[in-house]
Every structure is written in C-alpha cells, then in structure tokens.
N, CA, C and O of each residue as an XYZ file, in Angstrom:
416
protein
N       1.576     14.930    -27.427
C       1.537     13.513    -27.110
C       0.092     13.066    -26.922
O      -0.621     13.874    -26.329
N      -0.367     12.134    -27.247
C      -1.929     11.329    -27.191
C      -1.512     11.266    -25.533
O      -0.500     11.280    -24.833
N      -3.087     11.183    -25.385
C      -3.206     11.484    -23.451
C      -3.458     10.094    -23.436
O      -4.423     10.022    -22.674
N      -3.151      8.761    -23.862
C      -3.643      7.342    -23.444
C      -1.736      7.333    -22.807
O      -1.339      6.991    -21.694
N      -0.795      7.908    -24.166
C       0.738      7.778    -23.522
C       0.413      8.191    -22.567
O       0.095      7.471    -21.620
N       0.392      9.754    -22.530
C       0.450     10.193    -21.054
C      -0.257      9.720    -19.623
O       0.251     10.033    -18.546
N      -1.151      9.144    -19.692
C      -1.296      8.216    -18.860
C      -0.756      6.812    -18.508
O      -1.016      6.071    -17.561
N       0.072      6.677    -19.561
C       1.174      5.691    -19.296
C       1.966      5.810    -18.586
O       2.177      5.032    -17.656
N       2.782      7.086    -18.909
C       3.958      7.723    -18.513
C       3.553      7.999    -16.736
O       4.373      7.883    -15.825
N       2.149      8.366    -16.575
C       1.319      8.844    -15.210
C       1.748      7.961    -14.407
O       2.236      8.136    -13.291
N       1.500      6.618    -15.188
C       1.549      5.317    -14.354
C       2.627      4.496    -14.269
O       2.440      3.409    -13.723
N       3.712      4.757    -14.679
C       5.100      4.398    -14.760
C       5.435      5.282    -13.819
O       5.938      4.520    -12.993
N       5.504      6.218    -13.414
C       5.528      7.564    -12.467
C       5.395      7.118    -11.012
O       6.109      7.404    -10.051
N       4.032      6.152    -11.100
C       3.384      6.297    -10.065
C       3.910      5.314     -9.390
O       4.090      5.336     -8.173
N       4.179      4.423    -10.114
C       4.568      3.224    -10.069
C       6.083      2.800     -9.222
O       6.503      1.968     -8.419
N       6.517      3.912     -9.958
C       8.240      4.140     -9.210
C       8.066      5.102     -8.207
O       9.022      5.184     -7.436
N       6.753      6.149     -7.910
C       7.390      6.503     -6.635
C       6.749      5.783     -5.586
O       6.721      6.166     -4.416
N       6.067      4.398     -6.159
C       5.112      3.895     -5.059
C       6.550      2.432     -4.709
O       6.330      1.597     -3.832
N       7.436      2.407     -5.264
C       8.323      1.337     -5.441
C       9.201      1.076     -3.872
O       9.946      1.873     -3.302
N       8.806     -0.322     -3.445
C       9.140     -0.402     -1.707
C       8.443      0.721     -0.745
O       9.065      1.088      0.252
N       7.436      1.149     -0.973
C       6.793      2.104     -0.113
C       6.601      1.849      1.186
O       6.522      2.748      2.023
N       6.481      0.209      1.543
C       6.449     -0.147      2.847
C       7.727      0.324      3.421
O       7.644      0.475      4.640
N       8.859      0.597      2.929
C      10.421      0.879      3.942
C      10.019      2.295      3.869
O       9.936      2.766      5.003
N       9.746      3.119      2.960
C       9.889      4.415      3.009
C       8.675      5.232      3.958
O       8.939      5.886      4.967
N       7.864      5.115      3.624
C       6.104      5.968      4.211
C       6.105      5.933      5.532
O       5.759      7.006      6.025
N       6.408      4.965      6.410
C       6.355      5.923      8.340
C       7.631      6.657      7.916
O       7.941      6.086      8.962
N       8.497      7.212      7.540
C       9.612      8.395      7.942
C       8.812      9.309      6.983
O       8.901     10.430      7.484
N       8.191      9.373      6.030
C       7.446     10.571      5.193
C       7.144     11.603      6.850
O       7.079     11.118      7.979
N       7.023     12.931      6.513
C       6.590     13.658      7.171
C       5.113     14.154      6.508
O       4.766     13.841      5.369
N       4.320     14.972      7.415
C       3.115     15.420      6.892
C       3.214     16.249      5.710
O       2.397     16.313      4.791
N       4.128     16.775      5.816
C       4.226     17.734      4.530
C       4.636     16.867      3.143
O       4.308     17.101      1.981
N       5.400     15.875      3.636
C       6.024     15.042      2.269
C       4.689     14.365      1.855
O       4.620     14.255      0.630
N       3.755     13.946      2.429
C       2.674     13.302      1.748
C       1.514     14.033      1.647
O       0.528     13.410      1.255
N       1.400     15.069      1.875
C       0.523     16.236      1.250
C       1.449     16.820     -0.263
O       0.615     17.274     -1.047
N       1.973     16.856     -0.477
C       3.252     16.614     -1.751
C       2.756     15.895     -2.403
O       1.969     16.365     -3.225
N       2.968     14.362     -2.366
C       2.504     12.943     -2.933
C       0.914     13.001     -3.101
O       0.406     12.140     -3.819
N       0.328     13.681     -2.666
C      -1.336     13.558     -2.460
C      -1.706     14.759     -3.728
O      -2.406     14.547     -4.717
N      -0.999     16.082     -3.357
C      -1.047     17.142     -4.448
C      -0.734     16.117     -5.900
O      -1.562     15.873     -6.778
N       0.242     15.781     -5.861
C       0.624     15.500     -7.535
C      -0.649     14.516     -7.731
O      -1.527     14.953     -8.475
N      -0.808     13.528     -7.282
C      -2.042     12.915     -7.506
C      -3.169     13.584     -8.091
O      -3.829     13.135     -9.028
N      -3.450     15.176     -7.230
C      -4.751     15.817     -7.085
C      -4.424     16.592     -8.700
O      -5.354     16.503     -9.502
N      -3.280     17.253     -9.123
C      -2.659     17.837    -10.377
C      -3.193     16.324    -11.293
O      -3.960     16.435    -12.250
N      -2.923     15.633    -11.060
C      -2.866     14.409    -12.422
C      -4.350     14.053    -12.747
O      -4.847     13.761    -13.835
N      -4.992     14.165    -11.374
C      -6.814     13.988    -11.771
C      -6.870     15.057    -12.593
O      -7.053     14.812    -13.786
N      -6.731     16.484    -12.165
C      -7.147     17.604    -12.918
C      -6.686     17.882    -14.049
O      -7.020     18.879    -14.689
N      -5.819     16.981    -14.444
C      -4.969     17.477    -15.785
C      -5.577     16.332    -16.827
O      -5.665     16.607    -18.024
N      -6.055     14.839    -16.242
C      -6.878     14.021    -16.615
C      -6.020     12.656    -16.613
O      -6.433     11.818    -17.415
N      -5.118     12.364    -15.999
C      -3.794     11.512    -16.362
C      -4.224     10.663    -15.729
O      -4.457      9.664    -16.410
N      -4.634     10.490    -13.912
C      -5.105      9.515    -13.232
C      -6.907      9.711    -13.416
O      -7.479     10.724    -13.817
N      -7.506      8.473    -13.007
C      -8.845      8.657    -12.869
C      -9.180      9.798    -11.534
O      -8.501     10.092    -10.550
N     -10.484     10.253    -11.982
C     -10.596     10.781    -10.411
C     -11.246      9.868     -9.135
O     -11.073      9.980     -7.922
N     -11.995      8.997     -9.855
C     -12.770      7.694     -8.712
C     -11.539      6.518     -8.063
O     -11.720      5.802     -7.078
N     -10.230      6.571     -8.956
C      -9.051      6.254     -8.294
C      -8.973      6.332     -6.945
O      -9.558      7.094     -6.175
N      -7.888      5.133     -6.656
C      -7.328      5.173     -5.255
C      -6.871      6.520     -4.899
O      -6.653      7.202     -5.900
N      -6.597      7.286     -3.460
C      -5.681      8.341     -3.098
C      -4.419      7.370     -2.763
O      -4.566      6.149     -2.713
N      -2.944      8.122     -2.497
C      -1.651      7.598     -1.914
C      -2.343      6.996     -0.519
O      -2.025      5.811     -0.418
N      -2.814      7.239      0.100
C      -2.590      6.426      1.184
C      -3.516      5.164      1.163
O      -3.226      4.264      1.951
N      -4.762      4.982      0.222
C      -5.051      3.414      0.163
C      -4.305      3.075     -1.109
O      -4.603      2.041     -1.706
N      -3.346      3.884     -1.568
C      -2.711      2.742     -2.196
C      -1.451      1.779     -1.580
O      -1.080      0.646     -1.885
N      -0.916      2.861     -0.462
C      -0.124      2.267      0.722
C      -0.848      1.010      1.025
O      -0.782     -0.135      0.579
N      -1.551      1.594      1.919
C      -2.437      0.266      2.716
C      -2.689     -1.226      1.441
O      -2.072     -2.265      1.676
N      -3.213     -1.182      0.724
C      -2.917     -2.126     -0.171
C      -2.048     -2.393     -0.789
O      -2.357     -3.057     -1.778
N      -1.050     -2.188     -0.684
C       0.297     -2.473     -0.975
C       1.144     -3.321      0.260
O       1.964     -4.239      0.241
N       0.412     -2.409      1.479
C       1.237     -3.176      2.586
C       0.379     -4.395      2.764
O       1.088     -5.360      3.050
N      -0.920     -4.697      2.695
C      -2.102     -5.775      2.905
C      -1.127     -6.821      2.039
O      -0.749     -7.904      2.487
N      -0.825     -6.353      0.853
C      -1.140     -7.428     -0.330
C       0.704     -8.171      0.136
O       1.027     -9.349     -0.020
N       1.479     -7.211      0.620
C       2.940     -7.635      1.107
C       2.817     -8.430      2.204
O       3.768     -9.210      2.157
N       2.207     -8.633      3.088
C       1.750     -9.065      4.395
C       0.968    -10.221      3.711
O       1.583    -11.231      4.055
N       0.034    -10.557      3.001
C      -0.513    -11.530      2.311
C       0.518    -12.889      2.056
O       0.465    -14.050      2.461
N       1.550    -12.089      1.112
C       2.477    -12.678      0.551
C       3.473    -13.382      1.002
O       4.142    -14.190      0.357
N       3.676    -12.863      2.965
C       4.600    -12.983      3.783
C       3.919    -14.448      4.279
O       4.356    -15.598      4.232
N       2.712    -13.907      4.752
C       1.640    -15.457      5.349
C       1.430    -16.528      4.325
O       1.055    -17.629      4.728
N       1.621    -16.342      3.094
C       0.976    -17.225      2.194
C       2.619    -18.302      2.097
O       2.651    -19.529      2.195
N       3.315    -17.767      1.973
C       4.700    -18.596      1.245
C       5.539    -18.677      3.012
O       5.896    -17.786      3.783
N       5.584    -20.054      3.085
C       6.387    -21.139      3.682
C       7.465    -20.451      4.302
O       7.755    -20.059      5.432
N       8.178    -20.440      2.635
C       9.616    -20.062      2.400
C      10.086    -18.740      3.003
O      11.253    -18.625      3.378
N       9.284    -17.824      3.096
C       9.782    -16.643      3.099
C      10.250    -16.469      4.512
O       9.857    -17.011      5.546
N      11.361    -15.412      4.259
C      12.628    -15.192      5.332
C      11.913    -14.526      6.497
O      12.539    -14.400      7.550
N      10.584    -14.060      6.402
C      10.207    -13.090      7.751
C       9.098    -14.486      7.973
O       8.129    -13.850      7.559
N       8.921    -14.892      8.068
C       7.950    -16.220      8.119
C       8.213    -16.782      9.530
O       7.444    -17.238     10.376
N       9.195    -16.650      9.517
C      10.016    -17.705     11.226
C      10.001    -16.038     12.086
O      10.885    -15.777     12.903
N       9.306    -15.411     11.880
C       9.074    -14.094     12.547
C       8.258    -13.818     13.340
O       8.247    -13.193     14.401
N       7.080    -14.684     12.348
C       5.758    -14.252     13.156
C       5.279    -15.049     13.965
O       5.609    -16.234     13.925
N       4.224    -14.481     15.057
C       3.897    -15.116     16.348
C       3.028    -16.114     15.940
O       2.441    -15.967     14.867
N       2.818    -17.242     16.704
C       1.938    -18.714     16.559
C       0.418    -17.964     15.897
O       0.042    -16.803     15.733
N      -0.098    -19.160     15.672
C      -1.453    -18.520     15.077
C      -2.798    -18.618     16.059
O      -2.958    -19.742     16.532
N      -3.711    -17.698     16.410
C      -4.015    -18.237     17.737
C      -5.575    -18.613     17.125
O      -5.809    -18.268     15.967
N      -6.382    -19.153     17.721
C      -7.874    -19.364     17.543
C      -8.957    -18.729     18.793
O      -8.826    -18.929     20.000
N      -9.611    -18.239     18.391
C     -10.331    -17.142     18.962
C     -11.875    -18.210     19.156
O     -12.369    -18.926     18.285
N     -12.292    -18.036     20.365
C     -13.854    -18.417     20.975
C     -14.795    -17.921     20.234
O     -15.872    -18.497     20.078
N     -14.414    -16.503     19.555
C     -15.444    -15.688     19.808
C     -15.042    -14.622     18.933
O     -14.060    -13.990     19.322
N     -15.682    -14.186     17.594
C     -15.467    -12.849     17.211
C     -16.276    -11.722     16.890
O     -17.329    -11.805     16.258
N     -15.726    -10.555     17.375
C     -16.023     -9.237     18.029
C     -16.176     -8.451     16.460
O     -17.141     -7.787     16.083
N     -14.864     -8.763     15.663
C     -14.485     -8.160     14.886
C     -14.021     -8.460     13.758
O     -14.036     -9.688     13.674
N     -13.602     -7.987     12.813
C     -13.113     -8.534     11.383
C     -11.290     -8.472     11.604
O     -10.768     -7.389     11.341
N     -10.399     -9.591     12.065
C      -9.425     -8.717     11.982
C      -8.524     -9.110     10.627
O      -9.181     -9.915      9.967
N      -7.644     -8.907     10.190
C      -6.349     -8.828      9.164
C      -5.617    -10.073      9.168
O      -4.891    -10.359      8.216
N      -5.747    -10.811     10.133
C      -4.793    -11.718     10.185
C      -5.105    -12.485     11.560
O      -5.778    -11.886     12.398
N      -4.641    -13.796     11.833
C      -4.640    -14.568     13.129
C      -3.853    -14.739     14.118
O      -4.034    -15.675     14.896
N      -2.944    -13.953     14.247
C      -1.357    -14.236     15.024
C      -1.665    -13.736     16.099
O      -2.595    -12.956     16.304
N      -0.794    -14.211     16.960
C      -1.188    -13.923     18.428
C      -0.039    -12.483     18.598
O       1.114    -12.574     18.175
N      -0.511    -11.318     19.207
C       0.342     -9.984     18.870
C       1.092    -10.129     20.624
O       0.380    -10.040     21.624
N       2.097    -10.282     20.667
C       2.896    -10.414     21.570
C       3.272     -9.072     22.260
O       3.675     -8.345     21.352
N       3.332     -8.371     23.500
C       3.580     -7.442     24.220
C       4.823     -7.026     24.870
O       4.842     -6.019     25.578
C-alpha cells in the first residue's frame, strides 16, 4: 500500500478512537493511556503519524477546549443554562480559560 493511504487509514484510526473522548478519558486508567500513547509512539516509528505531532493527551485537551468553546459560543446549546453567571474580575493575576464564576 502507498504510505500517503496508510496515513490515511492512521488518521481515520485516530480519529475514531479519539471519537467523544470527553465521556470516555477520566475512567481511562494509567495503563489504558500508556496503550493509546504506545500506538501513537509505533505509528511515529513506523512513519504513519508525524513525529512533531500532537501526543493523546494534547489532543484531549484540545478537543475538550474546542467542545467547551462551542458550549460558550452557541446560545442554543442544552448545557448553556448550566453554566455559572459570567463574572468580571478587578484585576488579572492570570490567563484563565474562560469567565464564569466557579461555584463551591
């Protein structure tokens, strides 16, 4: 097979086991994502993924960023009436993710 397919196939792969990852990844155990991290590390070495590529876990994190984006951006959406008021800050310390006031 030409290795441009097989890097198709890499990424159709990757693609489905990255599919709803936000429900699945906190129950992963350490061992299940040293698993997910190996096949990654096999696919650089075999040449399928890049090696300057994301690892599984910033591809999580940007996956969950870009879902969380999507949640704040649209009106409509069903978790929307979820989140806490938006608060405004005096003063910032820090860079954070978002503006909501995190309730205790």
């Amino acid at each position: 097979m030409d290795v441009n397919a097989l890097q198709l196939v890499f990424k159709s792969v990757l693609g489905k086991m990255s599919y709803a990852v936000s429900a699945w990844w906190g129950y992963t155990t350490a061992v299940d994502k040293q698993r997910l991290e190996a096949l990654i590390r096999r696919a650089v070495r075999v040449g399928l993924y890049p090696a300057d590529g994301p690892n599984l876990h910033q591809l999580v994190t940007d996956m969950d960023d870009a879902l969380f984006a999507r949640i704040q951006a649209n009106e409509q959406y069903v978790l929307q009436q979820l989140l806490p008021a938006h608060t405004c800050y005096k003063y910032v310390l820090r860079i954070r993710r978002h503006d909501y006031t995190l309730a205790l």
